[in-house]
N, C-alpha and C positions, 0 to 999 in steps of 0.2 A: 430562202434562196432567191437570190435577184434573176430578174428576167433575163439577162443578159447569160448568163447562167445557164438555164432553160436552155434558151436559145441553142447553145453548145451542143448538149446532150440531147435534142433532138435534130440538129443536124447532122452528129455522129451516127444517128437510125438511119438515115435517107438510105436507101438503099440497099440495105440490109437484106437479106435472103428471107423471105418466108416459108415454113416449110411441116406438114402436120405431122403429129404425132405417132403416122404410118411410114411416113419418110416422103412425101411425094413432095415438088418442089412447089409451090403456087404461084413465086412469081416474086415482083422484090417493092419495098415499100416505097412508095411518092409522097404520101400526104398521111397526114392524123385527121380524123375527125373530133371536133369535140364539142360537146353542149355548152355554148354559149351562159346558159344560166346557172349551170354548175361549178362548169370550169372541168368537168370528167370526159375522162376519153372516152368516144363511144365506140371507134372503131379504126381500124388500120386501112387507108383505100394502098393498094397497088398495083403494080402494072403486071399484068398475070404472063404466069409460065404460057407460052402457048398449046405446049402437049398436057396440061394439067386439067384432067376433067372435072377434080374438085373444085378448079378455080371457075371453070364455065361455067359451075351452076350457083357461084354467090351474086350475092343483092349487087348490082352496080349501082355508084353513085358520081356522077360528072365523067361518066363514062371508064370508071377504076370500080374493078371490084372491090366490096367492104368487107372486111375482116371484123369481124363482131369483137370488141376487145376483152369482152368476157369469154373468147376461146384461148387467149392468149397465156400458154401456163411458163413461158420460158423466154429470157432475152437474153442473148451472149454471143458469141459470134454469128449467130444466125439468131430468126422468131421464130419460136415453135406455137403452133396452133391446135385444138385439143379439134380434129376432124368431127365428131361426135359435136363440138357445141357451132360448128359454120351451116347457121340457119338463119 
């Protein structure tokens, strides 16, 4: 797959709804994290629901909260997040 490529398919995420496995909304994606030496996602930051109490208590990073990418069990019209693994 070319970068350019990439590039597409994660511009078509921006924005996208997040939302866990209970139904509660968390907020909608801005950024990917990713490990540098890997090249693995590590995490979804985004810009949170404001009435989402699950979203107030995750890890913030550059002032977005982190979605740990190993919660992540679903990507299609919305991301689904397994609430259970957002620690």
């Amino acid at each position: 797959m070319t970068t350019s490529k990439k590039f597409v398919i994660a511009k078509q995420m921006g924005g996208k709804r997040i939302i866990t496995n209970k139904g509660e909304e968390l907020g909608r994606l801005s950024d990917i994290l990713i490990d540098e030496k890997s090249g693995k996602i590590e995490a979804f930051l985004i810009e949170t629901q404001r009435d989402s109490k699950v979203a107030k208590n995750l890890h913030k990073v550059q002032g977005m909260a982190s979605v740990p990418f190993k919660s992540i069990i679903a990507v299609s019209d919305v991301i689904v997040a397994d609430e259970a693994l957002l620690v």
